[in-house]
Each structure stands twice: as C-alpha cells, then as structure tokens.
N, CA and C of each residue as an Amber inpcrd file, in Angstrom:
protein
   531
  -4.5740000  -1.2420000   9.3020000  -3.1300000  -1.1780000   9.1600000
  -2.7150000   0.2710000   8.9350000  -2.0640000   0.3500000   9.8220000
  -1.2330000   2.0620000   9.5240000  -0.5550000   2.5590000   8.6060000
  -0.2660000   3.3640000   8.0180000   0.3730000   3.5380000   6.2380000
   1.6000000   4.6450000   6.6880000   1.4630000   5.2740000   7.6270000
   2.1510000   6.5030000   7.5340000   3.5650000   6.0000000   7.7620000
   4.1490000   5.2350000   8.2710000   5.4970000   4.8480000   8.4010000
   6.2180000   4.0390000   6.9770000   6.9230000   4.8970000   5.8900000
   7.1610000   4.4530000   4.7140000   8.5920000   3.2440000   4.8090000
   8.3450000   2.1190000   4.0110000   9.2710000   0.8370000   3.7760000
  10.7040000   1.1050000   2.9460000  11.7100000   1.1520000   3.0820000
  12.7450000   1.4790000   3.0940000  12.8620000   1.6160000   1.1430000
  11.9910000   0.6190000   0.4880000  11.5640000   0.6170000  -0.7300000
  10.6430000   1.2640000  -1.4180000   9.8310000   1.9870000  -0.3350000
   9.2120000   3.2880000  -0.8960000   9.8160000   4.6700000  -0.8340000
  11.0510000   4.7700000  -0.0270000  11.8470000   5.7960000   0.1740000
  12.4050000   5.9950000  -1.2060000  11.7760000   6.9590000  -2.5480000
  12.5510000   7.2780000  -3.3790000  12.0460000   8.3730000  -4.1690000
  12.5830000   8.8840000  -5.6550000  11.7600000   9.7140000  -6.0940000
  10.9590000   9.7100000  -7.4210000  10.6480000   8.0090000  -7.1680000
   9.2750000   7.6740000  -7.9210000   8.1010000   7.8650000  -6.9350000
   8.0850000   7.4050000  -5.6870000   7.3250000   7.2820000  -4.9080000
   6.3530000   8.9860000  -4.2490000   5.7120000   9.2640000  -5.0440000
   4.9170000  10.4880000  -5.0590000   4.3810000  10.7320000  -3.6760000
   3.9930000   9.7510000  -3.1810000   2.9140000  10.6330000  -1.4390000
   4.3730000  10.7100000  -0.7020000   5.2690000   9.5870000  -1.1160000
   6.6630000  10.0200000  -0.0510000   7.1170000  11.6500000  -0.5860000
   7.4480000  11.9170000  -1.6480000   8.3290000  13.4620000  -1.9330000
   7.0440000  14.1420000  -1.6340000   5.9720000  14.0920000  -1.9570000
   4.8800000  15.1910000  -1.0360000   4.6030000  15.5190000   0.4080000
   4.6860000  14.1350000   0.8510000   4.7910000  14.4200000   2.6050000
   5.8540000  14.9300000   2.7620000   7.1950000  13.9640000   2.2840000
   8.2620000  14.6680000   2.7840000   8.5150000  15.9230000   2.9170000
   8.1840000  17.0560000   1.8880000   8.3450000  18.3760000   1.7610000
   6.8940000  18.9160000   2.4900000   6.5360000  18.2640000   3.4500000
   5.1870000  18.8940000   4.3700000   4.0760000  19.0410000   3.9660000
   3.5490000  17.9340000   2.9210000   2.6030000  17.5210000   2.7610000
   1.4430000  18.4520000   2.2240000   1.8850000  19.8080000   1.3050000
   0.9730000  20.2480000   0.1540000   1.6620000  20.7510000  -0.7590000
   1.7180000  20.3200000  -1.9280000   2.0780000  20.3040000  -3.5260000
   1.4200000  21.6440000  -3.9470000   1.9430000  22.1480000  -4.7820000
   1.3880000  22.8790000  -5.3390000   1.5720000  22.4410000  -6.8340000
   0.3380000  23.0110000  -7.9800000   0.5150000  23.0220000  -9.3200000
  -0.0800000  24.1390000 -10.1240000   0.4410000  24.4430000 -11.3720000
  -0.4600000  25.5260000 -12.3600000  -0.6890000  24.5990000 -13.3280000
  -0.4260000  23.6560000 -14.2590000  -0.4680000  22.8180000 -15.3790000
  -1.0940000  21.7210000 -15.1760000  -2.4360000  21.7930000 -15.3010000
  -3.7120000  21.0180000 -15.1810000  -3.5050000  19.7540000 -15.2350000
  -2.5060000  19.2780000 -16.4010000  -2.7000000  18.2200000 -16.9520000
  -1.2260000  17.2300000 -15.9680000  -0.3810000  18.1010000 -15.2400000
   0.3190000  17.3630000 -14.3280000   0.0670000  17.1380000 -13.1100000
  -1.3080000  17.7760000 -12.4210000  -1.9690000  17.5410000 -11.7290000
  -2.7010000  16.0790000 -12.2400000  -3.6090000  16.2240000 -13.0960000
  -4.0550000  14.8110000 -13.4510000  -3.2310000  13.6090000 -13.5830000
  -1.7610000  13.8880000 -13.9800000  -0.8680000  12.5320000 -13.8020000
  -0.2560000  12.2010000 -13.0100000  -0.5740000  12.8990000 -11.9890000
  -0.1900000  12.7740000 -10.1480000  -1.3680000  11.8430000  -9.1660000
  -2.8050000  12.4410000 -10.0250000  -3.4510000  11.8230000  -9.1180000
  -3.9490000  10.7040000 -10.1950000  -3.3690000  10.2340000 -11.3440000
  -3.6790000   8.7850000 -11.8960000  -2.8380000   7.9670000 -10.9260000
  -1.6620000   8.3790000 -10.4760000  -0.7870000   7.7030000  -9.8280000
  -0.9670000   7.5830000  -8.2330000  -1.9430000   8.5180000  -7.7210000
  -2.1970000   8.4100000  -6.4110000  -3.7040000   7.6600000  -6.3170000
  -4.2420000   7.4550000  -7.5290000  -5.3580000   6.3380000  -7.3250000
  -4.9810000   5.1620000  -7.8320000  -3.4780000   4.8340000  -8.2720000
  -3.4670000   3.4590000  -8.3230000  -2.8310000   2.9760000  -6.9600000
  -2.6360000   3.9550000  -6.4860000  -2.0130000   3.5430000  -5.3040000
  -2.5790000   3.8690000  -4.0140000  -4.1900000   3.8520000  -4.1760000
  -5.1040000   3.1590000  -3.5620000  -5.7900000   4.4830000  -2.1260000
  -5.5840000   6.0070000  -2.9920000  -5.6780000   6.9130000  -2.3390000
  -6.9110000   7.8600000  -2.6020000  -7.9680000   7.3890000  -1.9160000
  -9.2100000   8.3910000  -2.2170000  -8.7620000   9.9370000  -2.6290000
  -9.3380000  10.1180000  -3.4000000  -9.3700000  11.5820000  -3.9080000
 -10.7400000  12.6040000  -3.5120000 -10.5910000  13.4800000  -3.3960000
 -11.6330000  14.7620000  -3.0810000 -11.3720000  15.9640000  -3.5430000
 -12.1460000  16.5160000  -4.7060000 -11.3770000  17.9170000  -5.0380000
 -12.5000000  18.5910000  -4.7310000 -11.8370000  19.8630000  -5.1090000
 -12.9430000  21.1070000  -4.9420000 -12.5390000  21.7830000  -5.8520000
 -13.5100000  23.3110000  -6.4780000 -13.0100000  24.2780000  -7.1960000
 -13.0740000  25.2910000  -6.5760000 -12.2500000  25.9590000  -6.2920000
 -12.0020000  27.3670000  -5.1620000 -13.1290000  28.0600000  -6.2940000
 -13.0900000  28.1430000  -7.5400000 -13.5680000  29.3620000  -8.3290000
 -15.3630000  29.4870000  -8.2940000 -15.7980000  28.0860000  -7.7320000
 -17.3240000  28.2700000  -7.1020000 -17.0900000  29.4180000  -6.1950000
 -16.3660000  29.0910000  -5.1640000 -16.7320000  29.7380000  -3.8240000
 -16.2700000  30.9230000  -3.8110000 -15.7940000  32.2500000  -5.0920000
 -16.0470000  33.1720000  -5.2390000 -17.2640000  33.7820000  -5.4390000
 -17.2060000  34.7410000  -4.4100000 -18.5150000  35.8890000  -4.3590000
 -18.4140000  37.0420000  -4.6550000 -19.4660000  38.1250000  -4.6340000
 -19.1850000  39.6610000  -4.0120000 -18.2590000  39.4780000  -3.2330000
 -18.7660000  39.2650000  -1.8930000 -18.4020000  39.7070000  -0.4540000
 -17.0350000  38.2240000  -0.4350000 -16.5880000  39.3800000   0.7080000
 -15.5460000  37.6530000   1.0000000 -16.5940000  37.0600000   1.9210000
 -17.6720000  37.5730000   2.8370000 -18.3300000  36.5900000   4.0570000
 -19.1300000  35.5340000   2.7540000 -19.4950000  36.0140000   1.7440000
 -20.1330000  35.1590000   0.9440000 -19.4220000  33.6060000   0.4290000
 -18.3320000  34.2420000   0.4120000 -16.6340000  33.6210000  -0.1120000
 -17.0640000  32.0300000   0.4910000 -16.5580000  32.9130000   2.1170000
 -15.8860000  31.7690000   3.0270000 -17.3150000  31.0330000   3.6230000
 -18.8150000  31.5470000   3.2970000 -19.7650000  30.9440000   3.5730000
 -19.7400000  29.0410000   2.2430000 -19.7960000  30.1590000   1.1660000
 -19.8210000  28.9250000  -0.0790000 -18.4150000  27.5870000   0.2110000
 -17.1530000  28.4300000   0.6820000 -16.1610000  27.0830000   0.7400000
 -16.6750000  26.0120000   1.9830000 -16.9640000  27.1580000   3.1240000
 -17.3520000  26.0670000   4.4560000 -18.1100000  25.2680000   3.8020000
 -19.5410000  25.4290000   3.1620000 -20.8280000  24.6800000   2.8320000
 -19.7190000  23.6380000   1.7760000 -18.8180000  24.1320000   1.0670000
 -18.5810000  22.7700000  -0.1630000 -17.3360000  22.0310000   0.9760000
 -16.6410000  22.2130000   1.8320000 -15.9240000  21.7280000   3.0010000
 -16.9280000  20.7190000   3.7940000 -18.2170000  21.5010000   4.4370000
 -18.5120000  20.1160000   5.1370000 -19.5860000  19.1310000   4.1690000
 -19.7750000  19.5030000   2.9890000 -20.3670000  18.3800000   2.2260000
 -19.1960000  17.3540000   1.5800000 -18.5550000  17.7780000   0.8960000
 -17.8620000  16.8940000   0.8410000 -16.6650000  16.2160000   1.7840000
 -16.2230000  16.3540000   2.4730000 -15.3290000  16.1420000   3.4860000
 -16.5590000  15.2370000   4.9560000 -17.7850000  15.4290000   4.5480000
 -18.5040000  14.4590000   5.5000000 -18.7010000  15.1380000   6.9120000
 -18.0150000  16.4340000   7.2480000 -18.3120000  17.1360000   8.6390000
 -19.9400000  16.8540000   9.2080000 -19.8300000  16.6840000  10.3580000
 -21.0680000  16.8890000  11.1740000 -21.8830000  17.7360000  11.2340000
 -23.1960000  18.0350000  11.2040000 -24.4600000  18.8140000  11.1670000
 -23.4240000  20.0070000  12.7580000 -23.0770000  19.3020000  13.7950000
 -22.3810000  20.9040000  14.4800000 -21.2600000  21.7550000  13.3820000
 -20.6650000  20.9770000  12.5190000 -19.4800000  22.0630000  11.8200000
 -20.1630000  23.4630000  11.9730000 -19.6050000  24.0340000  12.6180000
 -19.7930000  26.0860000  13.1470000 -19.2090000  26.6220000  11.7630000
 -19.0170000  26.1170000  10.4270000 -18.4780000  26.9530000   9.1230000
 -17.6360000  28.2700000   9.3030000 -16.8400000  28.0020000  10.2710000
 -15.8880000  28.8730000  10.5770000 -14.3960000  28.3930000  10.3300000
 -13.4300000  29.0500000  10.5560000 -12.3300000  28.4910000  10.3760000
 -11.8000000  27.7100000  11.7950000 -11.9610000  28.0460000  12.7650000
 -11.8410000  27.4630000  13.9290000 -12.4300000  26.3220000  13.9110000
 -13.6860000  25.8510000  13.6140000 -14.5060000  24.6220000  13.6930000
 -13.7320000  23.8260000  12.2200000 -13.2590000  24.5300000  11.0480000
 -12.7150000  23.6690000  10.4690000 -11.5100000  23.2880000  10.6280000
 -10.2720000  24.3840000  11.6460000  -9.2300000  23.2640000  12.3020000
  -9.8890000  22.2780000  13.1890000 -10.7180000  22.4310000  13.8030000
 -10.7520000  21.2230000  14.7050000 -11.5420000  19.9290000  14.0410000
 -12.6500000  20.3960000  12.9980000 -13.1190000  19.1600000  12.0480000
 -12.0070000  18.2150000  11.4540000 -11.9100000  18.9390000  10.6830000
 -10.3670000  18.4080000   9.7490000  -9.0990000  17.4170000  10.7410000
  -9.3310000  17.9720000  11.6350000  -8.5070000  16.6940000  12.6240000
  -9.4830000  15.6320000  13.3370000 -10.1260000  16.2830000  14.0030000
 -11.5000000  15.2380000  14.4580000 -12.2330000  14.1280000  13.6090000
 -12.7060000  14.5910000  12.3950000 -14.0560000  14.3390000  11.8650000
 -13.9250000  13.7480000  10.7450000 -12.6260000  14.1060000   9.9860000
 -11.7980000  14.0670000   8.6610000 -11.6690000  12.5330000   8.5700000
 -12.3680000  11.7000000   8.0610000 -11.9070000  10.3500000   7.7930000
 -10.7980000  10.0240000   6.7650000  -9.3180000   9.6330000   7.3850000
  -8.5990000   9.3540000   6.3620000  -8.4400000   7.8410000   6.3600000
  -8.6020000   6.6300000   5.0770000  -8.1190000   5.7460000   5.1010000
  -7.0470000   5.3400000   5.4320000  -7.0650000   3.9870000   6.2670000
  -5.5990000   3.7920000   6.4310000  -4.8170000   2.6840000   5.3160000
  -5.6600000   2.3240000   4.1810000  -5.0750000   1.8410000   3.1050000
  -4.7940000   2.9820000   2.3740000  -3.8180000   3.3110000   1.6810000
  -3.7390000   4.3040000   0.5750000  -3.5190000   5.5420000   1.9050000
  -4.5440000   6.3850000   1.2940000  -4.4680000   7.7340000   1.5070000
  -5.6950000   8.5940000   1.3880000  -5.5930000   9.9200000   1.6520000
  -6.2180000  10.5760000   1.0930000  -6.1350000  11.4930000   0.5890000
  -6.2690000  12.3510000  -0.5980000  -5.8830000  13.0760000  -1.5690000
  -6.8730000  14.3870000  -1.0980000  -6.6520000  15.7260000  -0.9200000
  -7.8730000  16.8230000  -1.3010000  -6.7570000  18.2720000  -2.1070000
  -8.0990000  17.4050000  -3.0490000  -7.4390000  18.4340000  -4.6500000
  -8.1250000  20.1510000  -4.6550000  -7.3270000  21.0700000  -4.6540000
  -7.8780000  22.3930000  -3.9670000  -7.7880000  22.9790000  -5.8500000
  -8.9210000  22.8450000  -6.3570000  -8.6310000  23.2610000  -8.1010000
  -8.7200000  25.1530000  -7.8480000  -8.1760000  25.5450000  -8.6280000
  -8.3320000  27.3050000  -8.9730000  -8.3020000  27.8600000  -7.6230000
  -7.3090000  27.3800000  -6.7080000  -7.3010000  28.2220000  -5.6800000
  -6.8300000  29.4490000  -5.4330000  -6.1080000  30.0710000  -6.3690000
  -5.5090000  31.5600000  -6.5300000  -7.0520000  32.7210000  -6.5210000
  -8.1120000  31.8210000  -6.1950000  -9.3230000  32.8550000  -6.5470000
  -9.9270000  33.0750000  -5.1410000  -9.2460000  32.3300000  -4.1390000
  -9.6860000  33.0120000  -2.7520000  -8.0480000  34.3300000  -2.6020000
  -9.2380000  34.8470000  -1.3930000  -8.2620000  35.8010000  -1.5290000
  -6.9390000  35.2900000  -0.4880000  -5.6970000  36.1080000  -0.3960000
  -4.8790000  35.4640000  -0.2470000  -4.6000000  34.9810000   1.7410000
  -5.0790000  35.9510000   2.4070000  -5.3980000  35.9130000   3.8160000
  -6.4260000  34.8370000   3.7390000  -7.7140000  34.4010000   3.3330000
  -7.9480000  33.5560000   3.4670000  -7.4390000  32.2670000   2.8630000
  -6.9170000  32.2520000   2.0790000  -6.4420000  30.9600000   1.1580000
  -5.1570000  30.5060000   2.2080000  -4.2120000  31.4350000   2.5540000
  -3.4650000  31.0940000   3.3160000  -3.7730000  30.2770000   4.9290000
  -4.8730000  31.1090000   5.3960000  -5.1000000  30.3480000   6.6480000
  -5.7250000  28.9940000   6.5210000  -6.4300000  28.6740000   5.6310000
  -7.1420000  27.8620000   5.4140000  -5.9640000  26.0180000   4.8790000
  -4.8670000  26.7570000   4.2190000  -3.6930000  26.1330000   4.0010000
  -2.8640000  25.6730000   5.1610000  -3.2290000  26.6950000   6.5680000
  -2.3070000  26.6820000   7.3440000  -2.6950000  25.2930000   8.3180000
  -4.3080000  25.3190000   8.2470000  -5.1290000  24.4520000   9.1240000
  -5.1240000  22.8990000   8.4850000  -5.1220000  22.9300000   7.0130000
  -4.6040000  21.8580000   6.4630000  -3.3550000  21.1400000   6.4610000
  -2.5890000  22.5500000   6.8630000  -1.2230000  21.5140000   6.8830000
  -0.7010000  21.3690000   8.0520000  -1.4360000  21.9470000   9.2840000
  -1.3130000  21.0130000  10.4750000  -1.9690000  19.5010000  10.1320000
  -3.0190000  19.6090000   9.8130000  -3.8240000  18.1170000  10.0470000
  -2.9120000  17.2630000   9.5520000  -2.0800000  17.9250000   7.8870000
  -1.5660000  16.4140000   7.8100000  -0.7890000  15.5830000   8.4910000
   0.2580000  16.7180000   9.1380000   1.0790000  16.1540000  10.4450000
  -0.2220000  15.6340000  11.5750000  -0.8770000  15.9130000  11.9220000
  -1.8870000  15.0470000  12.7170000  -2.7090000  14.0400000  12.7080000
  -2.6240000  13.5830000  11.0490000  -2.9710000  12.4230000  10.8460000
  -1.6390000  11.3900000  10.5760000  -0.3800000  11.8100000  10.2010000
   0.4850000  11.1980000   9.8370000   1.1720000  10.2430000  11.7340000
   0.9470000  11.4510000  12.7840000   1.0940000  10.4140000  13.8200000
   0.1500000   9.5450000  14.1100000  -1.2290000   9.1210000  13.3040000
  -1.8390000   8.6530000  13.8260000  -1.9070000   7.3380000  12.5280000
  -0.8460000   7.4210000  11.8240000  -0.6290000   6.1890000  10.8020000
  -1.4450000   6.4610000  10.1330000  -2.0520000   7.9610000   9.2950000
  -2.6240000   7.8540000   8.3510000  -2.1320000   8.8540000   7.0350000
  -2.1530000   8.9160000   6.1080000  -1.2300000   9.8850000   4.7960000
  -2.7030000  10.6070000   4.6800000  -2.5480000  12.2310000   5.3070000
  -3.4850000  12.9970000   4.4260000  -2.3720000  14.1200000   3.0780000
  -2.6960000  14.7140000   2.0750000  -2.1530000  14.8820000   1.1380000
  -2.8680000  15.8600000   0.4050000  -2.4420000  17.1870000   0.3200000
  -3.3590000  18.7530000  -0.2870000  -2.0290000  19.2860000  -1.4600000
  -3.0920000  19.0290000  -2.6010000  -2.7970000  19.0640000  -3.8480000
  -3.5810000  20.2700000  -4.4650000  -2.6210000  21.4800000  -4.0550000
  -3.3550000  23.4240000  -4.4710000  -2.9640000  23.7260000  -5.8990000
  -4.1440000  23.4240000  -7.1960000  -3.8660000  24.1340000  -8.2410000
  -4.1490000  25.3730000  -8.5190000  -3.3200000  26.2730000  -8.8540000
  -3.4180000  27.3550000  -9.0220000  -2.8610000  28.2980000 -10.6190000
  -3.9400000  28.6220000 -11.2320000  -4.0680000  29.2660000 -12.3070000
  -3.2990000  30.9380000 -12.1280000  -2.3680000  31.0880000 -11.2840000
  -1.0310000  31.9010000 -11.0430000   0.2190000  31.2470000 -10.8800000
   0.9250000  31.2170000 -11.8340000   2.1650000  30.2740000 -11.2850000
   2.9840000  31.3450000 -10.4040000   2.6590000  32.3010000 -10.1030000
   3.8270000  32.7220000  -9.2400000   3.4700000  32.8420000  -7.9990000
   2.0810000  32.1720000  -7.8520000   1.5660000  32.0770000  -6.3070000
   2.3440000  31.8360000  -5.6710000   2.6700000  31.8500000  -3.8110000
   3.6450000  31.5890000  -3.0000000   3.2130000  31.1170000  -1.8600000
   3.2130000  30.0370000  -0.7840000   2.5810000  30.0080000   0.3350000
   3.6530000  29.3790000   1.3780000   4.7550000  30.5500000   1.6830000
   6.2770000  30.9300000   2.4740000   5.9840000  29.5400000   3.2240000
   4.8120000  29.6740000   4.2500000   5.3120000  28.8960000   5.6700000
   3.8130000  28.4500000   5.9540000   3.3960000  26.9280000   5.6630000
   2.2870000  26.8030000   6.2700000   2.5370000  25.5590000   7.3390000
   2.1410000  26.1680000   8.4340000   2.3610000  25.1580000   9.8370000
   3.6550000  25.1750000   9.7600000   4.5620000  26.1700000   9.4990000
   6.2340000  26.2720000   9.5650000   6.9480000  25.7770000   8.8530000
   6.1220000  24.6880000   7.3880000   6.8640000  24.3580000   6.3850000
   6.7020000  25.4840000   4.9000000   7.1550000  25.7130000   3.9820000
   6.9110000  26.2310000   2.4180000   6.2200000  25.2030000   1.9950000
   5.4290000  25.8340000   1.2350000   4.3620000  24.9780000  -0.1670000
   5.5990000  24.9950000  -1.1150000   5.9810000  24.1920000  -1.9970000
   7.0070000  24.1260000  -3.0010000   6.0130000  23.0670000  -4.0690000
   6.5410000  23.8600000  -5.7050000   6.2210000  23.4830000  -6.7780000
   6.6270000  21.8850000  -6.9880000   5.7700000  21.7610000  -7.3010000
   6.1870000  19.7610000  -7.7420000   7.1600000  19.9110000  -8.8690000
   7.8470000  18.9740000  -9.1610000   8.8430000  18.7420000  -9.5260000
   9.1160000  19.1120000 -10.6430000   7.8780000  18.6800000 -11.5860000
   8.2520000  18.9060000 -13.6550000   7.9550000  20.2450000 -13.2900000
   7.3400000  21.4360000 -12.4810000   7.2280000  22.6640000 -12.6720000
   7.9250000  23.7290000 -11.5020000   8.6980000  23.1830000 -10.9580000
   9.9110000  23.3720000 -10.3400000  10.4620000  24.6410000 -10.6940000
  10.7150000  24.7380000 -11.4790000  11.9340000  25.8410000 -12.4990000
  10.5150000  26.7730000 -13.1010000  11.1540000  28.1330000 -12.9680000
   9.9790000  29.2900000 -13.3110000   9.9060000  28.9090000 -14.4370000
  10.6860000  28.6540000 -15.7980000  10.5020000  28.5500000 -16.8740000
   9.2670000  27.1930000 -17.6180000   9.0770000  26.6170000 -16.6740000
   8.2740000  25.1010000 -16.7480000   6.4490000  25.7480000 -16.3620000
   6.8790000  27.3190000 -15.7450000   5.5560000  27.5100000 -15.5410000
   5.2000000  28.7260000 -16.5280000   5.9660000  28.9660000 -17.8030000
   6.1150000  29.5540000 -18.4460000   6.0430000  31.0930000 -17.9920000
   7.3500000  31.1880000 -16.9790000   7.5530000  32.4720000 -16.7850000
   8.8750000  32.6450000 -16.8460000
C-alpha cells in the first residue's frame, strides 16, 4: 500500500511527516532532546528509523572524511557490494537501492552533522533531498532529520527547497541565540 498521498485528516499541524515533507522533506534540529520527541512520534507511527553520527566520520583529511561516511552509508542503509563510495554512486543508490517501507516511513537521523565540512555536508543534503521527492512519487515517505550542534547552521536550497528549523526551535531565541 502506498503512503505518500496524505488523507484529508492527516493534513494538519499535529501530523509531523506531513509539516516535514511538506516543507521538502529535511528538518533540521540543535536540541537533542526535541529530536528524540519527534522520532518517539515517528515510531509510533510506524516509521523505521536509521541514524548516523556525522562526528565518527571526522578525520584528518576530508578524503578520510567522506571515505568513513560512504562505509557508515552503505552499511547501514543496506547498499550493494558495487556502491563506488562516491557521491555519484550515492545519488544513484539512495534512489535505486534505498529500501523505503511503504507502511510508515522511513526516518534517516543525520546526528552532529555541523562536523562535516560544509561543501560536503551540503551536497550530500542535496542528493538526499532529491530522493525524497523520488520516493514520494513512488508512494513512499523518505524523511532526513539533520541535528546539528550549531544552531545557526543554514542549508539555503537543497534540490531547490530551504532546510527550515522545526517548529519549537523556529525562533533564534529557542536555539538560545
């Protein structure tokens, strides 16, 4: 059964994967603990979760960087023994290969991501937030939830939408700035 087409009774602003897709489908957060009461609410509502911690996949080098995220990308995310651990092979995984349920959803929680650097963090955002539009025509909710230990992080235009602050941290002052 296909999920991505929402029931006229999920159209509201209790309904969390609706105001996240709606605003193009990646959330951003700094306050740990409203991240965790987002995704109590996106696993009762029947949406696999997958996080990562960006702050592993800091290195020396950035090639070290983007070696450690590919390797924690195709282990957890299930990619194929071809994934090329490039960014090219992970736009095309992430749409290909990416199993999203079509009950619920799927959640990928990006923890301490202010610790890649910002050219990569950005592209890597950009390839994610095509997919979700590419799974959403295909009746499935994918959903990228970027915590970041900078609240004044910014990510203008990914796939031509803004990343925008979730709601309780909305207002600079909520991120204590």
């Amino acid at each position: 059964m296909a999920m991505a087409i929402f029931k006229p009774a999920e159209v509201n602003d209790q309904q969390l994967d609706w105001i996240i897709l709606r605003n193009g489908g990646v959330q951003l957060y700094w306050r740990e603990e409203i991240l965790a009461d987002d995704l109590r609410w996106l696993e009762s509502n029947s949406y696999k979760i997958i996080s990562f911690d960006a702050a592993e996949w800091r290195s020396g080098s950035e090639w070290e960087s983007q070696r450690r995220m590919h390797e924690s990308l195709k282990d957890k995310l299930s990619f194929p023994d071809y994934y090329g651990e490039n960014l090219d092979a992970l736009d095309e995984c992430i749409v290909d290969d990416l199993v999203v349920p079509d009950n619920g959803g799927l959640a990928l929680v990006l923890n301490h991501y202010d610790h890649l650097s910002k050219p990569i963090a950005e592209m890597v955002l950009n390839i994610f937030a095509r997919a979700v539009r590419h799974h959403l025509l295909f009746g499935r909710r994918l959903l990228l939830l970027v915590q970041s230990d900078d609240p004044t992080i910014q990510f203008e235009s990914l796939g031509g939408i803004a990343a925008g602050w979730n709601f309780r941290e909305w207002l600079n002052k909520n991120r204590g700035l």
